[in-house]
C-alpha positions as CSV (number, residue, x, y, z in Angstrom):
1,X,-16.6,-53.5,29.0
2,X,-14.6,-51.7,26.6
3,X,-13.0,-54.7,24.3
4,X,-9.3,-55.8,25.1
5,X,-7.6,-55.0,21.9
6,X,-9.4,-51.2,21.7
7,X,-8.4,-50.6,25.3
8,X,-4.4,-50.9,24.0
9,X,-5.0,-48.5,21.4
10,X,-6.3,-46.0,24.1
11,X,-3.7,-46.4,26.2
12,X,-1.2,-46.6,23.9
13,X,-2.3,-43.2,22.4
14,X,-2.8,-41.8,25.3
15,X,1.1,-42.7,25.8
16,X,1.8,-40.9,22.2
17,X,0.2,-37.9,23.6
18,X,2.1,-37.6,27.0
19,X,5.5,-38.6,25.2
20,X,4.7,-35.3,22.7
21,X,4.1,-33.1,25.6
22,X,7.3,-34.5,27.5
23,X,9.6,-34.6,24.5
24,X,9.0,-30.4,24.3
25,X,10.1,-30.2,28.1
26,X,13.3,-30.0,29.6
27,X,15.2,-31.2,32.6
28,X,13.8,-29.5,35.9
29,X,11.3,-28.5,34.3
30,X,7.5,-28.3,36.4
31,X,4.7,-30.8,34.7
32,X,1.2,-29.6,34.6
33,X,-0.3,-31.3,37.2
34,X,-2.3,-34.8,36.5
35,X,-5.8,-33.4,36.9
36,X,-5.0,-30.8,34.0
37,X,-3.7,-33.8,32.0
38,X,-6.9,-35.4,32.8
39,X,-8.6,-32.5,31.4
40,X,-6.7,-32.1,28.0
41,X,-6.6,-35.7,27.5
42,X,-10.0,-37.3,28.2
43,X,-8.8,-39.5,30.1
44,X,-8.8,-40.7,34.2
45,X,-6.7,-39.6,36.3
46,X,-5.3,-43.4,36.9
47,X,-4.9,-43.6,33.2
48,X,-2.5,-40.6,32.8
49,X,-0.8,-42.4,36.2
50,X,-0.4,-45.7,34.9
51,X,0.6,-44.2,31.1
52,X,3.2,-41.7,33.2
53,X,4.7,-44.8,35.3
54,X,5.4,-46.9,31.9
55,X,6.9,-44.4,30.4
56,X,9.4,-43.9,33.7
57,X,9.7,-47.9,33.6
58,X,11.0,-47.8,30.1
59,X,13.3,-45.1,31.1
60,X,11.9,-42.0,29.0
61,X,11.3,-39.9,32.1
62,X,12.3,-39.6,35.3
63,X,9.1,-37.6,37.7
64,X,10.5,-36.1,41.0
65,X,7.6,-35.6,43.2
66,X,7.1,-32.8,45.5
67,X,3.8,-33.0,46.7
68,X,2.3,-29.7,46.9
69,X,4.7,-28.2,44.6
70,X,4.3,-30.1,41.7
71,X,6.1,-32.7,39.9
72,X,9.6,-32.0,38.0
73,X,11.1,-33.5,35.2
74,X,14.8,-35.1,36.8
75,X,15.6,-37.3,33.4
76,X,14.5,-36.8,30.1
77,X,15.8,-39.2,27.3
78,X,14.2,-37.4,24.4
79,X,15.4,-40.7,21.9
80,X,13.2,-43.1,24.2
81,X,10.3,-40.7,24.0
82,X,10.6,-40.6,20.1
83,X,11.0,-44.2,20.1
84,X,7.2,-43.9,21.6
85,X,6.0,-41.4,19.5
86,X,6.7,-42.9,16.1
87,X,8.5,-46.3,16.8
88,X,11.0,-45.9,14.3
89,X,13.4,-43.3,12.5
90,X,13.9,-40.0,12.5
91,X,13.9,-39.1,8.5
92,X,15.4,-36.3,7.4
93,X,15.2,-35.1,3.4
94,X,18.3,-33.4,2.2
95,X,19.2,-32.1,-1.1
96,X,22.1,-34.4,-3.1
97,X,24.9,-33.9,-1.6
98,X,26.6,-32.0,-4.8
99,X,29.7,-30.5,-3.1
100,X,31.7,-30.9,0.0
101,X,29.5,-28.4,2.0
102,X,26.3,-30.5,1.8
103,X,28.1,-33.6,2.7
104,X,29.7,-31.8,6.0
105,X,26.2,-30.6,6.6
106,X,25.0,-34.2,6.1
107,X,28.0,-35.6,8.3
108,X,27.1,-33.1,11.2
109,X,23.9,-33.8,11.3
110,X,24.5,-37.8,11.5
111,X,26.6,-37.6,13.9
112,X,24.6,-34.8,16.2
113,X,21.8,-37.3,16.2
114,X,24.1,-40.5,16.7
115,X,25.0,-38.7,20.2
116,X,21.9,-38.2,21.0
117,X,21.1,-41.9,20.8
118,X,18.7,-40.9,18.2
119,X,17.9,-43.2,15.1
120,X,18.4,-41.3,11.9
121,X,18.2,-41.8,8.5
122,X,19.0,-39.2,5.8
123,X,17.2,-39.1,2.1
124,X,18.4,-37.1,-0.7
125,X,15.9,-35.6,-3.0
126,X,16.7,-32.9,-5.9
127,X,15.0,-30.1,-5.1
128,X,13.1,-27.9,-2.3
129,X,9.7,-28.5,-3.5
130,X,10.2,-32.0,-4.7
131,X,11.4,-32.5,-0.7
132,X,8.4,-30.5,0.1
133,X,5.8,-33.4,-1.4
134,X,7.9,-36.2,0.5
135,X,6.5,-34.4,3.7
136,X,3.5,-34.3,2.6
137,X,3.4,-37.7,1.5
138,X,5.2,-38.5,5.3
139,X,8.0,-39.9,3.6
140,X,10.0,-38.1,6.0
141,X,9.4,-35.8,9.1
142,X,11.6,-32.6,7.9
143,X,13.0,-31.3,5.2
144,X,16.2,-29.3,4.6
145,X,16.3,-26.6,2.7
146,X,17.9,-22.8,2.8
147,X,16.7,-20.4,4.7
148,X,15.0,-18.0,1.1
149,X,13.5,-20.9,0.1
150,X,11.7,-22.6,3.9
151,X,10.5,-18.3,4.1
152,X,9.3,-18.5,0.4
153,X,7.9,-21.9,0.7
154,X,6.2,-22.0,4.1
155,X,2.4,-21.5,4.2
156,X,-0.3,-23.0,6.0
157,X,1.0,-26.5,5.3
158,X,4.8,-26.1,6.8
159,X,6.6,-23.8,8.9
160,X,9.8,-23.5,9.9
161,X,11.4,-25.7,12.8
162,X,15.1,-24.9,13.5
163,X,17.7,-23.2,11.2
164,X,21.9,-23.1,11.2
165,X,23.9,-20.2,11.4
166,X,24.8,-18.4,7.4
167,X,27.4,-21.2,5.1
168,X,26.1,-23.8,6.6
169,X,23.8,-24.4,3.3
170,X,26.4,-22.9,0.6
171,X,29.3,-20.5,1.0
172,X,27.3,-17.9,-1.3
173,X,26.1,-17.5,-4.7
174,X,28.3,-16.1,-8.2
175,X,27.4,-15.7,-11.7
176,X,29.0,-17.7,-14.0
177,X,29.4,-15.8,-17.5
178,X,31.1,-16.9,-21.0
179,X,33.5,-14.3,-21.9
180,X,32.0,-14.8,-26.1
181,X,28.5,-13.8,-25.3
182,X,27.3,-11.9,-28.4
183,X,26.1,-8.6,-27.2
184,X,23.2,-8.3,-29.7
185,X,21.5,-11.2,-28.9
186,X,19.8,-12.9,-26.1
187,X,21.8,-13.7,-23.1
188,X,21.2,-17.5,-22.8
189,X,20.6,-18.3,-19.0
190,X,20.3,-22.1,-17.9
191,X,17.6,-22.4,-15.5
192,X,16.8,-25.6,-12.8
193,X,13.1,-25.4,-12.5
194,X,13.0,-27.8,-9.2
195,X,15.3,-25.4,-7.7
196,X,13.6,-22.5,-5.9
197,X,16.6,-20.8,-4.8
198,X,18.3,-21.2,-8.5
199,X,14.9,-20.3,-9.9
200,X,14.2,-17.0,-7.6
201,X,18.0,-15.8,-7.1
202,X,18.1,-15.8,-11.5
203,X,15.1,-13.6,-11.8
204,X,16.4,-11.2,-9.2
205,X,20.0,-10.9,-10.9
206,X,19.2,-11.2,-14.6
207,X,15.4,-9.0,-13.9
208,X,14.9,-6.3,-17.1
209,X,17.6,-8.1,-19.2
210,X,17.7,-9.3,-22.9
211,X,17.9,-13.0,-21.6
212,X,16.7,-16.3,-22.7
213,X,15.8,-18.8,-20.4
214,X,16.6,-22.6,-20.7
215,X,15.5,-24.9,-18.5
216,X,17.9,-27.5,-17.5
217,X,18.8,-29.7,-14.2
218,X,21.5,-28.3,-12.8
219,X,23.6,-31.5,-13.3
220,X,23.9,-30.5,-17.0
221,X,24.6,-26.4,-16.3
222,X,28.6,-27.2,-16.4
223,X,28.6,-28.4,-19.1
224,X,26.1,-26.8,-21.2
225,X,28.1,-23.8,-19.9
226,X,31.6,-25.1,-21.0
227,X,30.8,-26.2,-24.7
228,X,28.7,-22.9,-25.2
229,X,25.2,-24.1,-25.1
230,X,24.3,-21.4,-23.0
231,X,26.0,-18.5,-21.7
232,X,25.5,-17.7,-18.4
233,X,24.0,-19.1,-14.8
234,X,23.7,-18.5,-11.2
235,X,24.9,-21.1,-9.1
236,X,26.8,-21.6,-5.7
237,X,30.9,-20.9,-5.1
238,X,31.0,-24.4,-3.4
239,X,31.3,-25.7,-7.3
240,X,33.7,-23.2,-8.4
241,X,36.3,-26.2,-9.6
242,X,32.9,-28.0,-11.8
243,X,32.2,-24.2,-13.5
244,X,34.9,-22.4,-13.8
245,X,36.8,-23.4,-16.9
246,X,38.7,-21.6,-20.2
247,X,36.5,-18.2,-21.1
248,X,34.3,-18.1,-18.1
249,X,34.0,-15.6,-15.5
250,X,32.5,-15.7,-12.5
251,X,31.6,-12.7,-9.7
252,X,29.4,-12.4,-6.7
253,X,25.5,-11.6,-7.4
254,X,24.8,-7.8,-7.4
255,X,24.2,-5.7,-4.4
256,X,20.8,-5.2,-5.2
257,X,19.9,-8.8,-5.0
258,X,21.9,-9.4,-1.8
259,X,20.2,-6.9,0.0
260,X,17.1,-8.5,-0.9
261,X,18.0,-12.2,0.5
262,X,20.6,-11.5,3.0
263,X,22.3,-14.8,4.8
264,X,18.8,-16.4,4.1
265,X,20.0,-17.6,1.4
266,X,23.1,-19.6,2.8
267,X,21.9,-20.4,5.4
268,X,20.2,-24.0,6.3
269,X,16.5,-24.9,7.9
270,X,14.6,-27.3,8.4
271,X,10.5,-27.5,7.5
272,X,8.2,-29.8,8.6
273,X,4.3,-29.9,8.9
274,X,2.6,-27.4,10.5
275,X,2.6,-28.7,14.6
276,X,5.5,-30.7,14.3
277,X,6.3,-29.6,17.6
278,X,7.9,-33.5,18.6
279,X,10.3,-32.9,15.9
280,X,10.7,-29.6,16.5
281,X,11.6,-30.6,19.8
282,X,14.3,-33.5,18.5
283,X,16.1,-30.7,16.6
284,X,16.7,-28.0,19.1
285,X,17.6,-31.1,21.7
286,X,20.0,-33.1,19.6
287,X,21.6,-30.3,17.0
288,X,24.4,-28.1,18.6
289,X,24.7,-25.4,15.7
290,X,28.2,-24.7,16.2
291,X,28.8,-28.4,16.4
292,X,27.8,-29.3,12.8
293,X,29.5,-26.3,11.4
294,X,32.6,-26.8,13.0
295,X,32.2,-31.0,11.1
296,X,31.9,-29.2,8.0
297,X,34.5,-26.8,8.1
298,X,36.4,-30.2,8.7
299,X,35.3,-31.7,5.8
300,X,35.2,-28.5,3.4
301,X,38.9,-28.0,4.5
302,X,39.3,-31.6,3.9
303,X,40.6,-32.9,7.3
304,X,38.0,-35.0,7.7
305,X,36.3,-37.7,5.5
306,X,32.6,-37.3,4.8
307,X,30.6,-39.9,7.2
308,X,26.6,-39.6,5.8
């Protein structure tokens, strides 16, 4: 006889695996029938029926049988079936929420998952690829990033899981510019190097220029900018107030670059490890897109306080 202890960890995975294949479902939905769950799980048929029946008892589904016609999902509480999956929170990584945009962002997303009875916490880490290696040191379960960088950064490792509509990551992009740059010289452009989308939207707008690159984080670019440390950078409009200042200009980036990266760069996703497909699952349930963005453009406009 199989000892006591191993047979929980059987049946308790075997849980895991039937709360992952529920969690993608939705309500009315048909369920493969128990012998085919048999087959992709291993296991025996009064296994899967005794693993299904807790998972009703704890209230995570609800099975309407129809004899020959199957069984449907009724119910489906997709925070109960997470709760089995990972027993514990739903972590997000954001970037630091910098301006009023990424804290409406933030907000929305606390409070999509609050409705949804769903346990979330939020992280903030500098950076797409620094977020990147807190995935894949399951620090978290999805990052946030913009929609350039999850396309440039996705490989075999990640892939995308759910994105938001365009402004829901920054309004757009300008070129801040000293007015005193001296035209025989090196144009002095400050650079964040953990930043992909400040890294990759620089070489497109200043490509085949006399420039000089400096490498700073972007929490010093004001004001490196201001005192004339370096002359120009690319960063977003949602920090117009923080850049703008006496002898600096600023305009949009050129056509030729926004042709290139569309709304993909303004625009929000998420990334997680390649089959992620539970969290995948949480996203699409719990986010209503038009939801958080209509939080933010709260909190942008300032009629509501940031709540992260």
């Amino acid at each position: 006889m199989e000892p006591q202890n191993s047979r929980k960890r059987t049946v308790r995975d075997l849980q895991v695996n039937l709360a992952k294949y529920l969690i993608q479902l939705k309500e009315g939905q048909r369920l493969e029938s128990i012998r085919e769950i048999t087959a992709s799980t291993q296991m025996s048929i009064g296994a899967v029926s005794t693993a299904l029946n807790g998972l009703q008892d704890i209230g995570a589904v609800t099975i309407q049988r129809r004899g020959h016609l199957g069984s449907i999902v009724e119910e489906l509480s997709v925070a109960k079936l997470w709760g089995v999956i990972e027993q514990g929170p739903l972590v997000i990584a954001l970037s630091l929420p910098m301006h009023n945009r990424f804290e409406g962002l933030a907000t929305g997303l606390k409070l999509s998952f609050e409705k949804a009875g769903i346990e979330a916490f939020l992280i903030f880490i500098r950076g797409s690829r620094t977020r990147l290696k807190a995935l894949t040191a399951n620090r978290c379960h999805a990052v946030l990033m913009s929609g350039l960088a999850a396309e440039k950064l996705c490989g075999k490792e990640y892939e995308m899981l759910f994105s938001l509509p365009p402004k829901s990551w920054v309004a757009d992009y300008n070129v801040f510019q000293r007015m005193d740059v001296d035209p025989g010289k090196p144009l002095r452009v400050a650079v964040d190097p953990d930043s992909f989308d400040h890294r990759y939207l620089t070489d497109l707008e200043f490509k085949g220029q006399n420039i000089d690159i400096h490498h700073v984080s972007f929490v010093h670019i004001s004001r490196l900018l201001k005192n004339g440390e370096i002359d120009a950078a690319v960063w977003t409009s949602d920090q117009n107030e923080s850049y703008l200042g006496e002898g600096i200009t600023s305009r949009p980036l050129s056509q030729h670059v926004m042709e290139q990266v569309g709304d993909k760069s303004v625009s929000a996703a998420f990334v997680g490890r390649k089959g992620s497909e539970a969290v995948r699952a949480i996203l699409q349930t719990c986010i209503n897109p038009d939801d958080v963005m209509r939080i933010q453009s709260e909190i942008v406009a300032g009629r509501m306080v940031p709540e992260y």
